[in-house]
LODRENGU-831183 format. One record per residue: x, y, z of N, C-alpha, C in turn; residue in one letter. Coordinates in Angstrom, 3 decimals. Each point is the difference from the previous one (the first is absolute). Example, Ala and Ser with C-alpha at 12.3 -4.5 7.8 and 13.67 -1.06 7.14 Angstrom:
# residues 2
npx;npy;npz;capx;capy;capz;cpx;cpy;cpz;r
13.190;-5.690;7.800;-0.890;1.190;0.000;0.900;1.200;0.000;A
-0.350;1.050;-0.720;0.820;1.190;0.060;-0.770;1.090;0.730;S
//
This chain:
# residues 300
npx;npy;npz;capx;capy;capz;cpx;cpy;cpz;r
-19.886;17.732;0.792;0.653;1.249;-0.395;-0.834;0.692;-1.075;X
-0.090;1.685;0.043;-0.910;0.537;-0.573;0.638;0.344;-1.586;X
-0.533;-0.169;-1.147;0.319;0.398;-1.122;0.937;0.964;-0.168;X
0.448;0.728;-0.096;0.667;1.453;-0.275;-1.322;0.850;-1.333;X
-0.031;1.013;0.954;-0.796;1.026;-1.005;0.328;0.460;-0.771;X
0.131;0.486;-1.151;0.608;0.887;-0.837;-1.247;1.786;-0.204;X
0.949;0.415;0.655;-0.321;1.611;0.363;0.287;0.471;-1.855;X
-1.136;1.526;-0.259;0.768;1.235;-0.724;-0.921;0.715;0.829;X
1.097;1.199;-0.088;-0.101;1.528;0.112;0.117;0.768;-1.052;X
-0.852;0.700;-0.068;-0.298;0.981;-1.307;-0.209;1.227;0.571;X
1.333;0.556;-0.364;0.179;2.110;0.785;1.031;0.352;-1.072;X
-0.232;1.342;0.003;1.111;0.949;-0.906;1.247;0.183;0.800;X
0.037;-0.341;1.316;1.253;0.649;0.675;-0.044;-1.843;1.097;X
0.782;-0.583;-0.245;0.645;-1.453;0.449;0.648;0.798;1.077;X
0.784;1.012;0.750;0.506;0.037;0.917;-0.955;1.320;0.939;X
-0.977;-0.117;-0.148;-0.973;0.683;0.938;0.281;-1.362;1.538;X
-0.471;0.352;0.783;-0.794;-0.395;1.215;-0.065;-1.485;0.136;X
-1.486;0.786;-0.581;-0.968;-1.292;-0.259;0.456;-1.418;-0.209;X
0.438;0.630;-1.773;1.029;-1.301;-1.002;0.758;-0.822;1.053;X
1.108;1.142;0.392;0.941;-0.805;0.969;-0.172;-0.953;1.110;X
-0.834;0.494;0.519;-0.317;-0.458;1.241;-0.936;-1.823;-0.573;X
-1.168;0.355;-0.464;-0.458;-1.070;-0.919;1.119;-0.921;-0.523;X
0.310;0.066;-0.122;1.280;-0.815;-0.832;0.914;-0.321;0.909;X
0.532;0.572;1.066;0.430;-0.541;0.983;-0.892;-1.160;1.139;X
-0.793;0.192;-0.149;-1.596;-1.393;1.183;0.279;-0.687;-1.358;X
-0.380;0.417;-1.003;-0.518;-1.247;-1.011;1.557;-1.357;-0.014;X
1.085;0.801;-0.313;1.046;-0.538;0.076;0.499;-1.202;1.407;X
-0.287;1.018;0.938;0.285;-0.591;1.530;-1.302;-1.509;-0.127;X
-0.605;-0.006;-0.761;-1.044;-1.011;0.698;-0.022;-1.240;-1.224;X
1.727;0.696;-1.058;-0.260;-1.139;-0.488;-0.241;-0.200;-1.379;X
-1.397;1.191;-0.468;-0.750;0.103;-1.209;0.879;0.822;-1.432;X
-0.623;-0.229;-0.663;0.729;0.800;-1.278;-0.279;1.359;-0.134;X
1.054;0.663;-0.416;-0.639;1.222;-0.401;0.666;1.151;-1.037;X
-0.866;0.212;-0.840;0.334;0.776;-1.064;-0.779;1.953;-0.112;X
0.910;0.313;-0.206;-0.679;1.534;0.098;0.224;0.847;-1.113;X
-1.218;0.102;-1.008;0.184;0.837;-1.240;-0.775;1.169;-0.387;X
0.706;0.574;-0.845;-0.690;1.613;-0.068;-1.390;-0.329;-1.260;X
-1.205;0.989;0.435;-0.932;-0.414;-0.957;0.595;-0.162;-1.645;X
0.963;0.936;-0.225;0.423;0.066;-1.940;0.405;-1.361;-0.090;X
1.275;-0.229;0.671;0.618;-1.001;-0.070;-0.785;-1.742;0.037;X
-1.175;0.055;0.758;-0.832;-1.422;0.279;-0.279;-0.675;-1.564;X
0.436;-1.221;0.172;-0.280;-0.949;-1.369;-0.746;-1.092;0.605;X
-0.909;-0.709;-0.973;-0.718;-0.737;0.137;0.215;-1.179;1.068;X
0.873;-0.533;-0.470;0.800;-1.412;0.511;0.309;0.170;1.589;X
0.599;1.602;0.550;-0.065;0.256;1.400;-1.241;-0.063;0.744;X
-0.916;0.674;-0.798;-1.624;-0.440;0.645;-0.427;-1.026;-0.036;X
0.031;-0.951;-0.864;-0.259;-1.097;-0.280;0.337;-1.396;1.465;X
1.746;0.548;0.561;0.422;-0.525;0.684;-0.538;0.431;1.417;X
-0.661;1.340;0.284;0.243;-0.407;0.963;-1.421;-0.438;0.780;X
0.065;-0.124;1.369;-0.708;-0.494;0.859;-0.961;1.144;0.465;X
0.278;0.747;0.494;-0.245;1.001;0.711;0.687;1.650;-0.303;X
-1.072;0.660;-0.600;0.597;1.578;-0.923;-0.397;0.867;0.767;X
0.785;0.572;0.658;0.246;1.596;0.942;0.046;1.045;-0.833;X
-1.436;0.886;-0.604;0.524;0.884;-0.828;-0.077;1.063;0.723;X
1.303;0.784;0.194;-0.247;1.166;0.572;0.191;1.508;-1.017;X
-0.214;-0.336;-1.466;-0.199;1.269;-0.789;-1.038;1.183;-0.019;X
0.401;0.782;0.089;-1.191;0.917;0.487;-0.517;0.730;-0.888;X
0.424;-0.112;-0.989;-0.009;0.157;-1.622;0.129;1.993;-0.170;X
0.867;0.484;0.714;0.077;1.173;-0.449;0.372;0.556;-1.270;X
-0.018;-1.041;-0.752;0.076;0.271;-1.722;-1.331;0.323;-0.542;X
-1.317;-0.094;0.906;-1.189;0.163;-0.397;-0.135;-0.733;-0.942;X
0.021;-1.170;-0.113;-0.158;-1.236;-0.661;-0.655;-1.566;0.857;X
-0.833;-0.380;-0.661;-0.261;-1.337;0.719;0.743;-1.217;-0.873;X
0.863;0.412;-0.651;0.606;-1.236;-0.649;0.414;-1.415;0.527;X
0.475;0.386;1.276;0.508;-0.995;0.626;-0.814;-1.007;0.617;X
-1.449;0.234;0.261;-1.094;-0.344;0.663;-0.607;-0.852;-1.671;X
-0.287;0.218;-0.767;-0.070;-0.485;-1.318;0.573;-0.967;0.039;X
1.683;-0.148;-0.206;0.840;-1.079;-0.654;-0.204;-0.547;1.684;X
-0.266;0.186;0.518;0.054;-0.953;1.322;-1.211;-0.980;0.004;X
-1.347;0.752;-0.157;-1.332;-0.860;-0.126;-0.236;-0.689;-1.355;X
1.110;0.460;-1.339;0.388;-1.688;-0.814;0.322;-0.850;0.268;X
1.306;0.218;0.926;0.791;-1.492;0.154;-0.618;-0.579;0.968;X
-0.108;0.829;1.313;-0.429;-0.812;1.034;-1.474;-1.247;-0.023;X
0.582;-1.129;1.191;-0.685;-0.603;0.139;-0.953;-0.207;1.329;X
-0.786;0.392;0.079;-0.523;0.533;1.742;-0.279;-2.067;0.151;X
0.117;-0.057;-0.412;-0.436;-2.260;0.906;1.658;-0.028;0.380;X
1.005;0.510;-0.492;1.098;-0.263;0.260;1.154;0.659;1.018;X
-0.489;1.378;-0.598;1.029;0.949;0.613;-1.040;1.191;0.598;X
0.804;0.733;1.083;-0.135;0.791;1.099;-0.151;1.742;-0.725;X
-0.084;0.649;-0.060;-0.556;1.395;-0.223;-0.106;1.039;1.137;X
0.896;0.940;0.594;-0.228;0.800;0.902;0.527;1.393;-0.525;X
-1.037;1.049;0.110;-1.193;-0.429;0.454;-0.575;0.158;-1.599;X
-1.352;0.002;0.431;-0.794;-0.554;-1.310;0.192;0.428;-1.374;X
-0.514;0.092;-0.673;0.116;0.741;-1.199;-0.797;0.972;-0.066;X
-1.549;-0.597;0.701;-1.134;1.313;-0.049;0.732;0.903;1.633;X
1.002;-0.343;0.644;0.168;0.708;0.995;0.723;0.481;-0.462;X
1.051;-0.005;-0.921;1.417;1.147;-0.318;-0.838;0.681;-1.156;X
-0.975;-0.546;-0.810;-0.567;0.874;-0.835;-1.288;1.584;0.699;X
-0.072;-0.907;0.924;-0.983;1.476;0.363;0.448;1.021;0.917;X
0.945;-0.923;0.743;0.570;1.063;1.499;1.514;0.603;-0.452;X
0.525;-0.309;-1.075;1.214;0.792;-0.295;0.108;1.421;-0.754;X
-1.563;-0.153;-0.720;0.097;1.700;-0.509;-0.850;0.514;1.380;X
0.071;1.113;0.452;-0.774;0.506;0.858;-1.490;0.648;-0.557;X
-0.211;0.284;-1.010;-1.394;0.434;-0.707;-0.451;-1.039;-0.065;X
0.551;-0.857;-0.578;-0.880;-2.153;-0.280;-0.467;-0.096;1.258;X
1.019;0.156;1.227;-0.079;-0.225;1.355;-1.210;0.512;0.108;X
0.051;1.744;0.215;-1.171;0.684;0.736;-1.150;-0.501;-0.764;X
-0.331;-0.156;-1.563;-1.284;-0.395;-0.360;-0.480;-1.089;0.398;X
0.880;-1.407;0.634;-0.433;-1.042;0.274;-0.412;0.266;2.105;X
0.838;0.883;0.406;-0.533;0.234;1.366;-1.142;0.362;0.087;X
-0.288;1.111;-1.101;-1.223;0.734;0.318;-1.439;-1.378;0.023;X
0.241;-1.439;-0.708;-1.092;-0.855;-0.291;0.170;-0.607;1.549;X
1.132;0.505;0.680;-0.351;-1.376;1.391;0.039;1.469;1.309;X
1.152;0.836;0.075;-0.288;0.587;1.390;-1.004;1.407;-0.328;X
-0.925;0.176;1.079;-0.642;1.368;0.594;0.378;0.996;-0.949;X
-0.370;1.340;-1.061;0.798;0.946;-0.088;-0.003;1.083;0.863;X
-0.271;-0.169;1.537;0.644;0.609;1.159;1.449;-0.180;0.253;X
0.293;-1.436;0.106;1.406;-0.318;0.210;1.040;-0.206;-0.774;X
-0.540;0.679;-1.447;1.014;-0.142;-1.200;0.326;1.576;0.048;X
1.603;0.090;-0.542;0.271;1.357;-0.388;-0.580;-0.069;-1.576;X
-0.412;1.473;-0.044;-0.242;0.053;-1.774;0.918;-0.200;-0.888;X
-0.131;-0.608;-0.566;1.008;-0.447;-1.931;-0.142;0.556;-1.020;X
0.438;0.806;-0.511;-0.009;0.469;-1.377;1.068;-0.358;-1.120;X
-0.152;0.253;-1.431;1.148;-0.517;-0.249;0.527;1.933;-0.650;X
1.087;-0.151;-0.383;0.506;1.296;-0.341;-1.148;0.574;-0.984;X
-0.164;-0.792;-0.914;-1.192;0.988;-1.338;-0.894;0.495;1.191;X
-0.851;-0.464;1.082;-1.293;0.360;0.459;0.597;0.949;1.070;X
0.672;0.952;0.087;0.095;1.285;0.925;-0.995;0.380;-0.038;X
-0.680;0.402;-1.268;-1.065;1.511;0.607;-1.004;-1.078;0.675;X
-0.276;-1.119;-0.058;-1.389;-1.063;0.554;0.701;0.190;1.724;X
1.440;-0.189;-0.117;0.540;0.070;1.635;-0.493;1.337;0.670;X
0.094;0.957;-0.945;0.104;2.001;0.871;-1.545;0.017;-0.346;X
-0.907;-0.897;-1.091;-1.328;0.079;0.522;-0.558;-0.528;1.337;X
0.436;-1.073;0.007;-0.433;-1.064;1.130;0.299;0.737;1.280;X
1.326;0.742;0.471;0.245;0.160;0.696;0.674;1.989;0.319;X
-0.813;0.650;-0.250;-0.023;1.607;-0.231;0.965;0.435;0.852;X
-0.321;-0.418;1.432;0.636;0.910;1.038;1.379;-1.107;0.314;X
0.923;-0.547;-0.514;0.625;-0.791;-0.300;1.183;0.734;-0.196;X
0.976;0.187;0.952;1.123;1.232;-0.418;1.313;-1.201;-0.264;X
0.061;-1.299;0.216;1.165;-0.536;0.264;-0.106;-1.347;-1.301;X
0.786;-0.469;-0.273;-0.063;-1.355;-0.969;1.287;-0.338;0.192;X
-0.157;-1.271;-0.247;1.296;-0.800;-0.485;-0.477;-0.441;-1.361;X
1.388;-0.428;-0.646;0.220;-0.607;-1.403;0.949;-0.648;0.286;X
-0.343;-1.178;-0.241;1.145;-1.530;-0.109;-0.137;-0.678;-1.234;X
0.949;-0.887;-0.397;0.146;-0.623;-1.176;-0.979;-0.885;0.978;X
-0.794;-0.735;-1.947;-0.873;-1.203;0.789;0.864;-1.354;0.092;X
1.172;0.175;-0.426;0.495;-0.984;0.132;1.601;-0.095;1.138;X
0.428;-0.513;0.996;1.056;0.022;0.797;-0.298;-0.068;1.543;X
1.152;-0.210;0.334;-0.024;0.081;1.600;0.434;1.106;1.122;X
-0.192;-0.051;1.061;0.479;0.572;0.625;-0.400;1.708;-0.077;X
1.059;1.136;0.238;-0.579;1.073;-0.013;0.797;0.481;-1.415;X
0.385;-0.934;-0.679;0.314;0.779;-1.839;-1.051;-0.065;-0.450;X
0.168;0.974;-0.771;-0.629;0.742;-0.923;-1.257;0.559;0.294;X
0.118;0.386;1.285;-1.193;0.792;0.547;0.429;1.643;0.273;X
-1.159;1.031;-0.961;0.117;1.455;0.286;-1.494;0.441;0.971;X
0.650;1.019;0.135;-0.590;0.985;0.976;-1.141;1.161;-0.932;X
-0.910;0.529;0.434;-0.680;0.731;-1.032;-0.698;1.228;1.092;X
0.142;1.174;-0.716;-1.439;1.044;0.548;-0.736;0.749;-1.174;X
0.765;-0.541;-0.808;-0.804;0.488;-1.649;-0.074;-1.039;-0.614;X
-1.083;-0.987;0.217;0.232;-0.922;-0.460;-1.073;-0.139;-1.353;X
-0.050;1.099;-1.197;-0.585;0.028;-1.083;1.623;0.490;-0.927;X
1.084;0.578;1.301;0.775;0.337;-1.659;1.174;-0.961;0.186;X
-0.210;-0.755;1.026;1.024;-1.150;0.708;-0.587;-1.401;-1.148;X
-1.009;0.163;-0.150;-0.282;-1.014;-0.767;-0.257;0.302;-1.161;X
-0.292;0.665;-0.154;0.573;0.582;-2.017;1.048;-0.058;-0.516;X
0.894;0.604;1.192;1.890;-0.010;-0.551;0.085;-1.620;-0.271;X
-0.139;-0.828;0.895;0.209;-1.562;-0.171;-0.493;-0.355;-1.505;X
-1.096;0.469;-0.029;-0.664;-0.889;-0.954;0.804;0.720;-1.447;X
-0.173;1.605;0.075;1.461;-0.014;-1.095;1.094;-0.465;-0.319;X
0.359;-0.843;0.903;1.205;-0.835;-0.054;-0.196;-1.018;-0.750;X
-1.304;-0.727;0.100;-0.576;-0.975;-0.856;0.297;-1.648;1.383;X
0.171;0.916;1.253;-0.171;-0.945;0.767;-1.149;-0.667;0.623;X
-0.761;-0.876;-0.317;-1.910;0.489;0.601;0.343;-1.317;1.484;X
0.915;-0.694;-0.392;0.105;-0.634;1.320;0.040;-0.089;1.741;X
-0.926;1.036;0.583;-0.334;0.829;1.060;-1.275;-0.494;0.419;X
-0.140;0.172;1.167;-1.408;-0.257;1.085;0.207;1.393;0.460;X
-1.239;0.556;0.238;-0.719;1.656;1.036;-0.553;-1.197;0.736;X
0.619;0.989;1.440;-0.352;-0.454;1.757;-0.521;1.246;0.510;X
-0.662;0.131;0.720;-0.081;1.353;1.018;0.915;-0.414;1.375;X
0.536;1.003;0.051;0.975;0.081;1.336;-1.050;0.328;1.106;X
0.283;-0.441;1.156;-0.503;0.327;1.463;0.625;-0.169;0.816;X
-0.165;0.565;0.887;0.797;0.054;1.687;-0.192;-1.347;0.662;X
1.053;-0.533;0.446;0.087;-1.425;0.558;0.141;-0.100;1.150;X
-0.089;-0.565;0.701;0.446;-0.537;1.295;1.435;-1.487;0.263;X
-0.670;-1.130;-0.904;0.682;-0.821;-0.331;0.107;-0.841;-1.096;X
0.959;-0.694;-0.231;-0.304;-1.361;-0.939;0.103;-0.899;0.464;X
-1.087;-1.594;-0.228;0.241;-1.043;0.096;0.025;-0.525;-0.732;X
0.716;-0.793;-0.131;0.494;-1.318;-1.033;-0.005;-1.360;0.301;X
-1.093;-0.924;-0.573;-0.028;-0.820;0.283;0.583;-1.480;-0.994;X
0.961;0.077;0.564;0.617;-1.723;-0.851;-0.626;-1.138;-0.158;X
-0.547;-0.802;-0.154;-0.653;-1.015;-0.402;0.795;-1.030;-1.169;X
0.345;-1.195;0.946;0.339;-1.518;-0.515;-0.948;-0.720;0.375;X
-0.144;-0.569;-1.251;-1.038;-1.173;0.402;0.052;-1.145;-1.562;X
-0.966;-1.120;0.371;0.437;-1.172;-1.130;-1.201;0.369;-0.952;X
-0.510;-0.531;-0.951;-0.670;0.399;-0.784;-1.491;0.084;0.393;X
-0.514;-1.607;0.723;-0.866;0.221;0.804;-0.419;0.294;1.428;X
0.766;1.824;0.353;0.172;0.388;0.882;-0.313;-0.886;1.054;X
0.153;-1.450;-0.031;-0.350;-0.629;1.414;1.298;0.090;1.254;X
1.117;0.642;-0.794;0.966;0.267;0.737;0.713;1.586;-0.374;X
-0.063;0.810;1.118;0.236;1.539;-0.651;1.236;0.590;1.521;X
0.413;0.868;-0.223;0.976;0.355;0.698;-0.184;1.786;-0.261;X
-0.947;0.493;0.779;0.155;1.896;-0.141;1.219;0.505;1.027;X
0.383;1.146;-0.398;1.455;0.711;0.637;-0.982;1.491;0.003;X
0.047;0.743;1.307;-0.694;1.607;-0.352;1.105;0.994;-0.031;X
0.628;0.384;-0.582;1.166;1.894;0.380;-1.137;0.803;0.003;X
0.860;1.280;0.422;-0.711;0.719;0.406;0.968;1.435;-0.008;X
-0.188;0.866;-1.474;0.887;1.191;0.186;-0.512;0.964;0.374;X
0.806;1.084;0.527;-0.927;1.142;-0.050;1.226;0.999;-0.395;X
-0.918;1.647;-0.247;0.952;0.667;-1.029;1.343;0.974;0.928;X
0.862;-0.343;-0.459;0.857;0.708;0.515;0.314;1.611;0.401;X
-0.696;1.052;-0.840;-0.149;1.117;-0.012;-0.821;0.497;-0.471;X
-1.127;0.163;0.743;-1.103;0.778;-0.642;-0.217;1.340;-0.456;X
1.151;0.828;0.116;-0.041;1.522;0.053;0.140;-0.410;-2.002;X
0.471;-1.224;-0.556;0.187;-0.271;-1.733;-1.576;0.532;-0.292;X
0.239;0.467;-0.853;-1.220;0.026;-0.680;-0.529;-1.642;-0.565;X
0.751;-0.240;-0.372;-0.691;-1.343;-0.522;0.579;-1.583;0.340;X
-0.293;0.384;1.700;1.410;-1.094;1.040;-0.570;-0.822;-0.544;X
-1.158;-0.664;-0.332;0.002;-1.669;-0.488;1.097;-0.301;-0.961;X
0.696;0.802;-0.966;1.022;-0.760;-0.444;1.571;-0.013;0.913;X
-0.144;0.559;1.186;0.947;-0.709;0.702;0.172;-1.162;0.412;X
-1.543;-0.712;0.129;0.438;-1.397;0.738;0.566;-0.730;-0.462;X
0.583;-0.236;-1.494;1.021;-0.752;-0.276;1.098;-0.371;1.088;X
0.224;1.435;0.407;1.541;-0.047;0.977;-0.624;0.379;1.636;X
-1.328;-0.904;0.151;-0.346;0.183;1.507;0.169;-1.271;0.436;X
0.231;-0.264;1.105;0.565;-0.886;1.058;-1.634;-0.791;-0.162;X
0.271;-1.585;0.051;-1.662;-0.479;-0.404;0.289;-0.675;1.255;X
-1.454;-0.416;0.666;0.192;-1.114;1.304;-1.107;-1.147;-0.298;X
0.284;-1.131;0.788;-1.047;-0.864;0.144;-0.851;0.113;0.724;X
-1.366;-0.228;-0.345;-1.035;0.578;1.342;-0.863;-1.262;-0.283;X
-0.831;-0.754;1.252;-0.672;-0.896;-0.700;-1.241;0.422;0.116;X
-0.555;-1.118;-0.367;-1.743;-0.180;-0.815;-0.917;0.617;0.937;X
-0.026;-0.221;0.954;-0.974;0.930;0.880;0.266;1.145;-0.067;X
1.495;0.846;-0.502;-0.086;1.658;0.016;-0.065;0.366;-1.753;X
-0.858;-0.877;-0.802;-0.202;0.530;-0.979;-1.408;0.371;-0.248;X
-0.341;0.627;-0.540;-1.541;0.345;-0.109;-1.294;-0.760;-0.368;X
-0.643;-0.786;0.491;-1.006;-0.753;-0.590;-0.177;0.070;-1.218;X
-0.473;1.370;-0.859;0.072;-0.104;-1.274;1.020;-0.675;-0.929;X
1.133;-0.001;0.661;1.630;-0.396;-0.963;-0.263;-1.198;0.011;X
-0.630;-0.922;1.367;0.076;-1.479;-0.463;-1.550;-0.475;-0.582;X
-0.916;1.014;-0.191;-1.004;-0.526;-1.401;0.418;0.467;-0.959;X
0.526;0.593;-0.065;0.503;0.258;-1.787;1.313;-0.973;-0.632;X
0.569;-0.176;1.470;0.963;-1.266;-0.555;-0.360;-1.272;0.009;X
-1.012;-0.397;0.491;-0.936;-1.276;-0.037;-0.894;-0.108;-1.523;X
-0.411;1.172;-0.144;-0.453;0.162;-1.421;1.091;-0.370;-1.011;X
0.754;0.296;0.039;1.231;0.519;-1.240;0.743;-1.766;-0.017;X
-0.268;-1.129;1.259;0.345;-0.898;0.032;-0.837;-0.920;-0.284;X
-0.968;0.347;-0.174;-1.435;-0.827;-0.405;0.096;0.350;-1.291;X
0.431;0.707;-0.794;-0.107;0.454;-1.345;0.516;-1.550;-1.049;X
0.018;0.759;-1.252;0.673;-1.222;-0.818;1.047;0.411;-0.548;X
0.980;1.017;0.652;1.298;0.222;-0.407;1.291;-1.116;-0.287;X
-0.400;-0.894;1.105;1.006;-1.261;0.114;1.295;0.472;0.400;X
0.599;0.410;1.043;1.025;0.307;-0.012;0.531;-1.109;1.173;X
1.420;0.424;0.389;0.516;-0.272;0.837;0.682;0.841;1.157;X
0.091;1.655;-0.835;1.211;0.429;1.175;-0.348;1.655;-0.523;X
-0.713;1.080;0.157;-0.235;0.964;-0.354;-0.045;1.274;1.714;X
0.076;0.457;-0.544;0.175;1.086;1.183;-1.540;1.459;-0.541;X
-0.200;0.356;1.242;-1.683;1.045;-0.167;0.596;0.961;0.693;X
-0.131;1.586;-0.525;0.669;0.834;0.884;-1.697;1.060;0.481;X
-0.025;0.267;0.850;-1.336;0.409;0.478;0.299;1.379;0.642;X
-0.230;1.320;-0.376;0.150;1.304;0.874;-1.541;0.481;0.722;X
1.004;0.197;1.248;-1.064;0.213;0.942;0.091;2.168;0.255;X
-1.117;1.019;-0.676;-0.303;0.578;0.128;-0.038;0.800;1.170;X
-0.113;1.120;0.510;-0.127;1.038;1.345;-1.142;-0.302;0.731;X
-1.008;-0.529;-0.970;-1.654;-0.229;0.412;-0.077;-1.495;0.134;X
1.123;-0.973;0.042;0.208;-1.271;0.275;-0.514;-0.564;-1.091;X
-0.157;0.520;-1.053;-0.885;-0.820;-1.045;1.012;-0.751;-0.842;X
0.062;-1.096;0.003;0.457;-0.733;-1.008;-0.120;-0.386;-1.293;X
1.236;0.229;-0.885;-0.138;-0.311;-1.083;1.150;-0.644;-0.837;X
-0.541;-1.328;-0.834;0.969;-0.645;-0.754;0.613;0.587;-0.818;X
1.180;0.219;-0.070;1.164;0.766;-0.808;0.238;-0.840;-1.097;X
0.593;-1.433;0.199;0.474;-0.572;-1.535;-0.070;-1.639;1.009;X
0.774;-0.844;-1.288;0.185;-0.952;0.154;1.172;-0.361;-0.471;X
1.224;-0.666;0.573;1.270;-0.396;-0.540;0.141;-1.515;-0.177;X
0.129;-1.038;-1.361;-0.584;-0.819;-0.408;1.799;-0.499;0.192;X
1.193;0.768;-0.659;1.429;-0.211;0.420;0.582;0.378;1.059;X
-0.333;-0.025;1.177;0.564;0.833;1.692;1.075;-0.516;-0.300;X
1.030;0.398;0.742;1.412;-0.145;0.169;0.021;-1.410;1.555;X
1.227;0.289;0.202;0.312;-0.953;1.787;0.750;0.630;0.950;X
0.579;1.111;-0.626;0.754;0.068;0.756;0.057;0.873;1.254;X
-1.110;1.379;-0.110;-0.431;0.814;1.167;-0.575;-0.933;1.092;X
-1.214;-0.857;-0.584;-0.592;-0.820;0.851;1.093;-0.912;0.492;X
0.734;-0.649;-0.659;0.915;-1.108;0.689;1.043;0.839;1.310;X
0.640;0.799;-0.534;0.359;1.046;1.139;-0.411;0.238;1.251;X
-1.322;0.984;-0.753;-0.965;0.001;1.466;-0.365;-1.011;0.982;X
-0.211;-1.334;-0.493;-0.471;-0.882;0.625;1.407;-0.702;0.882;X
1.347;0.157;-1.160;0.951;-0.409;0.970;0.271;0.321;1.224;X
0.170;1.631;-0.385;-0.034;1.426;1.166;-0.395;-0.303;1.364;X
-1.560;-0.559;0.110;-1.042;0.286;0.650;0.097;-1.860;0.278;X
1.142;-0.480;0.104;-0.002;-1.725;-0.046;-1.414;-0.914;-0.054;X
-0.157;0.277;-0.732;-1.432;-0.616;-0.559;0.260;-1.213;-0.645;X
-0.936;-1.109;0.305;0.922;-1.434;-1.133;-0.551;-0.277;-1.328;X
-0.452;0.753;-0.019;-0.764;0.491;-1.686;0.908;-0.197;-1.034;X
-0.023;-0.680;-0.599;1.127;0.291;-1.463;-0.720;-0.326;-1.244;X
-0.301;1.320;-0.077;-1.073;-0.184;-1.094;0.366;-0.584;-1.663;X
1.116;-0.059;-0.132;0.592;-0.453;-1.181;-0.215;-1.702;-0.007;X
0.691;-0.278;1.221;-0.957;-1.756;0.531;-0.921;-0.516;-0.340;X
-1.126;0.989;0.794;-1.284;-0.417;-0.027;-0.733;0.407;-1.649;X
0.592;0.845;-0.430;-0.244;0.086;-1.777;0.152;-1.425;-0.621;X
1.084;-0.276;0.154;0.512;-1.055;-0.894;-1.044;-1.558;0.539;X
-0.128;0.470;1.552;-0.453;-1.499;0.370;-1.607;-0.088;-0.701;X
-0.766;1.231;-0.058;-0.910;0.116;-0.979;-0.121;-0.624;-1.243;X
1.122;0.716;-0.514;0.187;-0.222;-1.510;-0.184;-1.599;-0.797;X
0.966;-0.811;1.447;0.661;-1.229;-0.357;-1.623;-0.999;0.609;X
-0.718;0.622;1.035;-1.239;-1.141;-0.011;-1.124;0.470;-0.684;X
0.034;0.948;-0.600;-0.915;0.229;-1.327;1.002;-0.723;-1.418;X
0.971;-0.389;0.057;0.212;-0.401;-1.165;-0.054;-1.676;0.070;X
0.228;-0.363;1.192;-0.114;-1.421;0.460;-0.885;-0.672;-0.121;X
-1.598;1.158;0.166;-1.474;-0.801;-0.013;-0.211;0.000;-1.363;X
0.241;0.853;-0.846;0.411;0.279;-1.341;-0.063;-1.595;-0.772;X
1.632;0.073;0.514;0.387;-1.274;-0.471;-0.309;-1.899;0.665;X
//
């Protein structure tokens, strides 16, 4: 009979998705499990456990939690997902883009700016009528604006004394792919998932922020673009260390591809859906955990 694990989860919101669902496998199979908010974490909880699920995404613009985590922890002992250098570089999106720019093409990267460097963005890019501005920190489609003046769009911000913003250039899309990726630490065992959105109304001026609310499908590996699976072969060869991150990739009018971001906290629950939908025996929350638990096994 196998030990019992002792699980934490580390999120600001315990009744998201994710939390729940996690905590429901961990439970069903047996193991312990505790789920605490980054303020709230005390020593003695880290200390205990086995295996630490941090899913903070630190929209406090703080790395505090990544700090008091790489004191206590003991890597000969206990489990870490995902890394520390992986939640430290891929959760701000500027950390992100400066560390992409050292591994992918800057063909297949969108440009990064951070809010101070507008005029370097409207230099770089003259005939440039469209931008986005997103917080560098969050998920999903919050806290993302729309821009066609994007010198007094980003002045007003910065009068606010908000400088926490990435400059994107907007372009005409065709689609998004998103590629999920589970795998164990030494990717000798990996599990990719491809969606595949496309925009719901193009007459928007700026339909890429519809796909939040576009219908996503599964498409597999042969209908994704050669380029998508070297850049995700790269990004898995890297020394991020992760376990479970999601790559969202927009595919252009001129088919040209380019890496959009990286999501280091993905959610479960669109994908778990979809895959139910489409009776697929995929359960990716499973195969997470079964990761988790034989990287912590060889560990130990």
């Amino acid at each position: 009979m196998h030990k019992a694990i002792n699980f934490l989860i580390i999120t600001t919101n315990p009744n998201v998705y994710a939390a729940k669902q996690l905590e429901n496998h961990i439970e069903k199979e047996g193991h312990l499990i505790n789920i605490c908010s980054p303020k709230s974490l005390e020593i003695d909880t880290l200390k205990s456990a086995d295996i630490i699920i941090n899913r903070n995404t630190g929209l406090n613009y703080s790395d505090n939690d990544l700090e008091f985590i790489e004191e206590v922890l003991r890597p000969d002992k206990q489990l870490l997902t995902n890394s520390l250098n992986c939640s430290r570089t891929l959760r701000d999106k500027l950390r992100q883009a400066e560390y992409l720019r050292s591994l992918i093409p800057n063909e297949n990267l969108i440009a990064t700016y951070s809010l101070l460097e507008y005029q370097k963005a409207l230099i770089d890019s003259p005939e440039q009528k469209k931008w986005i501005i997103k917080t560098r920190r969050g998920q999903k489609a919050k806290g993302i604006h729309s821009s066609v003046d994007l010198e007094k769009d980003a002045k007003d911000l910065i009068a606010k004394g908000d400088h926490n913003y990435i400059i994107q250039p907007y372009f005409p899309l065709t689609r998004e792919i998103r590629v999920l990726i589970l795998k164990s630490l030494d990717s000798k065992h990996s599990k990719l998932i491809y969606l595949e959105k496309r925009p719901l109304d193009k007459k928007s001026p700026f339909y890429i922020l519809n796909f939040e609310n576009s219908s996503p499908s599964l498409i597999k590996d042969n209908q994704v673009p050669k380029v998508i699976n070297e850049l995700v072969s790269i990004i898995m060869k890297s020394q991020l260390d992760f376990h479970f991150i999601t790559i969202d990739f927009l595919e252009d009018e001129n088919a040209m591809i380019k890496l959009l971001e990286i999501n280091s906290s993905p959610g479960f629950e669109g994908v778990s859906n979809l895959l139910q939908r489409q009776s697929k025996s995929t359960n990716i929350i499973e195969t997470y955990l079964q990761y988790l638990k034989s990287d912590f096994n060889r560990l130990v």
